[in-house]
N, C-alpha and C positions, 0 to 999 in steps of 0.2 A: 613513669619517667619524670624526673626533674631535669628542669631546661634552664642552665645558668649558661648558656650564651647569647643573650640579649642584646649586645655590642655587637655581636654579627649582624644579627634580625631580630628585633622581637615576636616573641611568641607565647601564649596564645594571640591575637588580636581580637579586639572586643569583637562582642556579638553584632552591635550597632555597624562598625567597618563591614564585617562579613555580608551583613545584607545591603546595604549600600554598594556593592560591588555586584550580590545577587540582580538586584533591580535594575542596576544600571547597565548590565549585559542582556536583563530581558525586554528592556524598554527606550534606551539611548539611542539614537541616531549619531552622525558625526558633527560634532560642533564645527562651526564656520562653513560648514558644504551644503548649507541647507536653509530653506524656512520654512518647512513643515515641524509640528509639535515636537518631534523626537530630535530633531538636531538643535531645536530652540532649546530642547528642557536640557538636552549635555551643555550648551554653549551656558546658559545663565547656573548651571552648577559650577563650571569654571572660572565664571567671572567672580561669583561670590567664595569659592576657595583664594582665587587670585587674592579678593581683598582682605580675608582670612589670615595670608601669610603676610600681608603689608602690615596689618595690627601685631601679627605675632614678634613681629621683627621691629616695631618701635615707628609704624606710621607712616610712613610712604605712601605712590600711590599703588595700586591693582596694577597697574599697566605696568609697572618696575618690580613686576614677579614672572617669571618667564616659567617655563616647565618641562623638565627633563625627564631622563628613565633613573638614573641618581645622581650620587654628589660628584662622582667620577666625572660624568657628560658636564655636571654647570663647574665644576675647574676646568674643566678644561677649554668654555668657551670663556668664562672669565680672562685665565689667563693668554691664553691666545685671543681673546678680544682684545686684552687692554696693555700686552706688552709684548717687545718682538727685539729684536738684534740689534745690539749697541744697548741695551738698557741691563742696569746692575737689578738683581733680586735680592732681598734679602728674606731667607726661611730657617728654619732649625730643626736640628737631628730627630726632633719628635714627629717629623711629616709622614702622613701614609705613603705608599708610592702614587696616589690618587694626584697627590701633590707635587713628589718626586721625579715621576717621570713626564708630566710637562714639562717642568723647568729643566731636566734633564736634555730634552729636545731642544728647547729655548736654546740652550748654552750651545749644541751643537750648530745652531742657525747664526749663533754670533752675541747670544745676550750672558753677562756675567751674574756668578752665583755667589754667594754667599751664605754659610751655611751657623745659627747661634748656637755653639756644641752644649751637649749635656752631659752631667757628670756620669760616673758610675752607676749613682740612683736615677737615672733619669731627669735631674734638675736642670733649671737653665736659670738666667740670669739676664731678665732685662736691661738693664742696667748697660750691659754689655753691646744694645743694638748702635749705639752711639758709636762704638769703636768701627763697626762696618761701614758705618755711611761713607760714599762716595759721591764723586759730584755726577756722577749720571744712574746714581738710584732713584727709582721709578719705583718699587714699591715693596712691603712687605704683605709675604703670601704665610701662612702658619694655619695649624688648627686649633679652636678652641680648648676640645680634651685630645690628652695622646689616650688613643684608644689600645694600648698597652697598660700604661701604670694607672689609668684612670684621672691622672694628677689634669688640673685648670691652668692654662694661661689665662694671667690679667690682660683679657682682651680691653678694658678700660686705659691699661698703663700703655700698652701697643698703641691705641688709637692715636692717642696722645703724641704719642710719640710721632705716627707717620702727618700726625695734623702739624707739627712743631715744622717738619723737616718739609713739607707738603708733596708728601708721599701717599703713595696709594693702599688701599689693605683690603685686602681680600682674605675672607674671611672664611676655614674649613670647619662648619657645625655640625659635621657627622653624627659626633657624638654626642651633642648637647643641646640641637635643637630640640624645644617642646620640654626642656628638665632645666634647665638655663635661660636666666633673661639676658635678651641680643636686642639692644637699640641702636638700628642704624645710625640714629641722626646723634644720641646724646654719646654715642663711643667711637663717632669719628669713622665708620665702616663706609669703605665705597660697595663693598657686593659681599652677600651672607652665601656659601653654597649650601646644601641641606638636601637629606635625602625623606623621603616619609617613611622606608619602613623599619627606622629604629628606634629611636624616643620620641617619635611623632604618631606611632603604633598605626601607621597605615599600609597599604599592599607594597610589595618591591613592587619595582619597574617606575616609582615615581619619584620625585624629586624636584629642585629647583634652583634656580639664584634670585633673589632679591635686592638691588642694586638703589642706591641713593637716586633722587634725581637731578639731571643734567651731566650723566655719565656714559658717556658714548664708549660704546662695545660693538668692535667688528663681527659682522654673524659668524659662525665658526661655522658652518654648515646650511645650504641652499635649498630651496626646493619648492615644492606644493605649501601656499599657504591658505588657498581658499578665496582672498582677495586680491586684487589687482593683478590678475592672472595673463595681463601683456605687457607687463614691466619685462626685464630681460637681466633684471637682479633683483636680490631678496627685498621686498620693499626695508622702506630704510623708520616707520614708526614700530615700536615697540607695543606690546611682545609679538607681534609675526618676526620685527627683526632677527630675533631669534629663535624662533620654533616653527623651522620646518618640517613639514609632513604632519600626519595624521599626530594627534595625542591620545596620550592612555587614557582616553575617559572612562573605562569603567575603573581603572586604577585611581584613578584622581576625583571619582565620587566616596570610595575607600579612604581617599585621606580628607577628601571633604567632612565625612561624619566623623571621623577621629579625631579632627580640627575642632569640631563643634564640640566634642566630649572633653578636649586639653581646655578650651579658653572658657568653658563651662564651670568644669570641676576646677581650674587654675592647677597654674605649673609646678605650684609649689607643695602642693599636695603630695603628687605624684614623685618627686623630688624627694619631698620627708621617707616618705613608704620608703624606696631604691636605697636609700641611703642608710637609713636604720638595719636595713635586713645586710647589705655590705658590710658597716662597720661591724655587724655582728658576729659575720663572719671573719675578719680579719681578727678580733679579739680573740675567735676561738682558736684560730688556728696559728699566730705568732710567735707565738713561744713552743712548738712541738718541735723535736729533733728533728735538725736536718733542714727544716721548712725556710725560705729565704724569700720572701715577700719585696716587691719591687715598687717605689714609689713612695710617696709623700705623703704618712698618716698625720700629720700633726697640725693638720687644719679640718675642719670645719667642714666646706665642701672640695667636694672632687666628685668625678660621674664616679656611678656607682658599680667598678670596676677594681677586683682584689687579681692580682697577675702572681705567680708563687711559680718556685722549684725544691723539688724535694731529692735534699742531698747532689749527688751529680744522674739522676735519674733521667734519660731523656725525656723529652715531652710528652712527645708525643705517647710514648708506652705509658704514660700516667694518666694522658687523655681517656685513652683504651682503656687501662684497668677502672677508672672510675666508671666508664662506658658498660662496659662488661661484668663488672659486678656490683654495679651499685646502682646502675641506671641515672648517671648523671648528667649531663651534654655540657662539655666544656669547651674551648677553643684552644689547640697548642699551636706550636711553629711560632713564625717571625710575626704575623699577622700582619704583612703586609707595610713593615717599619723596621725596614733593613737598618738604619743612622742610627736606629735606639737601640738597637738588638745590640749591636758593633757598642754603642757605649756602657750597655751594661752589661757587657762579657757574654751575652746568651747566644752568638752565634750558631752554632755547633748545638749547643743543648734545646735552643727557644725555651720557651715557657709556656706554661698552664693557666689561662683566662679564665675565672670564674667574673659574671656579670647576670646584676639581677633588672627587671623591669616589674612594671603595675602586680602583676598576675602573683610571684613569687609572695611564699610566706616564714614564719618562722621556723614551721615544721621541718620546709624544705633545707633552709642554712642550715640548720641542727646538724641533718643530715650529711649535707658535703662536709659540715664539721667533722661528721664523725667519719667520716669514709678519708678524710685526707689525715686523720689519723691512724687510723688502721694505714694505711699506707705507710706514713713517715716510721711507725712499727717495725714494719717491714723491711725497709730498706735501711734502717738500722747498721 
C-alpha cells in the first residue's frame, strides 16, 4: 500500500516513536501524582518535551507549553481563553472547522466575525486585513497551511500586522509544525496550536499550545491537577492552569523521541524530502486531461500537499478507485474546510488530497502519477 495521506496523520512513525510509547506504557507511572521512580521518570519526560516545544517554537519558557489530545482541544482553549462577546475576530476562508466552529460559537455569544475571502484558487490577500479592522478587534485567528491546497500564509506579514494594530494572533500549525520555522517572539505570535501526530511524526491523542509570556488564558476546562488539591478553582500558575486531569504520557513520550529526531536531524531536511517528492508529483500530473489541481505552484514553499479533480468525477469515487486498484490512500471530501470548498466551486464534488511525509519515496510518486493517469484516461 502506498500512504499519500500524511495531512491527515502521518504514517509510518519512526521506529524510535514506536518504542518510546512501548516503554513508557511498561514503565511510567502518572506524572504529578507521585514521587516514586515511575511518576518521577513520566513527570521529567514532560518537562523536557515541554522545553522541547518552547525551542521549537522560537524560545519561550517550558512552563508556556501546555498539552492537549490535539490542535482542536489547544484552539479551542486559546480562543475561548483569550476572547469572548463584544470582541471582533478576524480569520479567513482557508480555516479548518477546528477554527471555524469556535468562532462560530463566539459570534453566537455576542463576539463579531470577520471572514479574509479567497479567490477561486484558494488565494487570499493580506493586504486586505487592514480593510476589516474595527475599533473593538481583538485578534486575528488563521492557520499556517490551508491543509486543502497546501498553499503558506505569511505568518511573518500577519504578525506584523496584529503587532501594528495590537492585536492578538493566534496561531493554527496543524499543518506545518515540525516542516516550518514558527518564532514566537521574532513573528509577533501570542499562542502556536499544534498537534504531534502530523509533521511532528508523533502518536495522535497529543498535542498543544505554546503561548508568548505574560499571556493570560482563561482555563477552558477544570479538574484534577495533582497539586494544590484544596483550592476550589483550577490553580491559576501555568501549565496546570490549563491541563486538567491526567496527561497522555505514554503519548507524549512518543512525541518526545520524535521531537528529539526533528531538532536532531533539523526541520529542513525533512521539509526538502516532502517537498521534492510533491512538486514531483504535481509536474507529473498537471497537464493530463481533465486533471484540475488547486492551489498555488509558483512558489517555492508550500506544505507538501497536491489537492486535484479529475474532469467532474466525484471524489470520493476517485478516492476508491485509486484505493481499489492501485493501493493508494488518499484523502477526498471538504476535509473539514467548508469556506474553501465554497470558494473554489468543490462543494458538491470535494476533492482528492494526495500528501506526502519523511517515509514516501520516488517509487511511490511515480506511482500515483501513473494511477491518476490511467484514470484521467478514463474518464475521458
Amino acid at each position: 500500500m502506498i500512504y499519500l495521506d500524511n495531512a491527515a496523520t502521518t504514517r509510518p512513525k519512526p521506529q524510535e516513536v514506536i518504542q518510546a510509547v512501548v516503554d513508557a506504557m511498561q514503565n511510567f507511572g502518572n506524572s504529578g501524582r507521585g514521587s516514586h521512580d515511575e511518576a518521577l521518570t513520566a513527570a521529567r519526560m514532560i518537562y523536557d518535551t515541554r522545553n522541547s516545544i518552547a525551542k521549537l517554537f522560537g524560545g519561550t519558557k517550558g512552563e508556556n507549553v501546555v498539552f492537549t489530545a490535539n490542535s482542536t482541544e489547544a484552539l479551542n482553549i486559546a480562543i475561548f481563553g483569550l476572547l469572548g462577546p463584544g470582541d471582533h475576530i478576524i480569520s479567513t476562508d482557508l480555516e479548518h472547522n477546528s477554527v471555524l466552529r469556535p468562532l462560530y460559537r463566539l459570534a453566537k455569544q455576542g463576539a463579531q466575525l470577520s471572514f479574509l475571502p479567497a479567490d477561486k484558487n484558494g488565494q487570499i490577500n493580506l493586504q486586505d486585513l487592514e480593510k476589516l479592522v474595527e475599533p473593538n478587534t481583538k485578534a486575528v485567528v488563521c492557520t499556517h497551511a490551508s491543509n486543502v491546497t497546501g498553499d503558506l500564509v505569511d505568518i511573518t506579514a500577519v504578525g506584523e500586522f496584529c503587532h501594528r494594530h495590537g492585536l492578538l494572533f493566534i496561531l493554527d500549525a496543524s499543518q506545518s509544525a515540525g516542516v516550518f520555522p514558527i518564532n514566537i517572539k521574532e513573528q509577533h505570535i501570542d499562542a502556536v496550536c499544534f498537534t504531534g501526530h502530523k509533521s511532528l511524526l508523533g502518536p495522535q491523542g497529543t498535542g498543544g499550545l505554546c503561548f508568548r509570556e505574560g499571556l493570560e488564558i482563561r482555563p477552558w476546562k477544570t479538574g484534577g491537577t495533582g497539586v494544590q488539591s484544596y483550592l476550589t478553582e483550577q490553580p491559576s500558575q501555568y501549565p496546570t492552569r490549563l491541563e486538567a486531569g491526567t496527561l497522555n504520557g505514554h503519548g507524549l513520550a512518543g512525541l518526545h523521541a520524535a521531537l528529539k529526531l526533528r531538532l536532531a536531524t533539523g526541520i529542513e531536511a525533512f521539509r526538502a524530502h516532502e517537498l521534492v517528492l510533491a512538486r514531483r508529483f504535481y509536474e507529473g500530473v498537471k497537464k493530463l486531461p481533465g486533471v484540475k489541481i488547486y492551489g498555488n505552484f509558483n512558489v517555492a514553499l508550500r506544505a507538501p500537499i497536491v489537492t486535484l479533480n479529475i474532469g467532474d468525477e466525484d471524489a470520493a469515487q476517485i478516492s476508491d478507485e485509486l484505493d481499489r486498484r492501485f493501493a493508494i490512500a488518499t484523502r477526498p471530501g471538504a476535509h473539514c474546510a467548508p469556506r474553501l470548498h465554497k470558494a473554489l466551486g468543490t462543494v458538491e464534488q470535494g476533492a482528492v488530497r494526495f500528501s506526502w511525509s519523511w517515509a514516501n519515496t520516488e517509487e511511490e510518486t511515480d506511482a500515483a502519477i501513473e494511477a491518476v493517469r490511467v484514470l484521467a484516461e478514463e474518464c475521458k
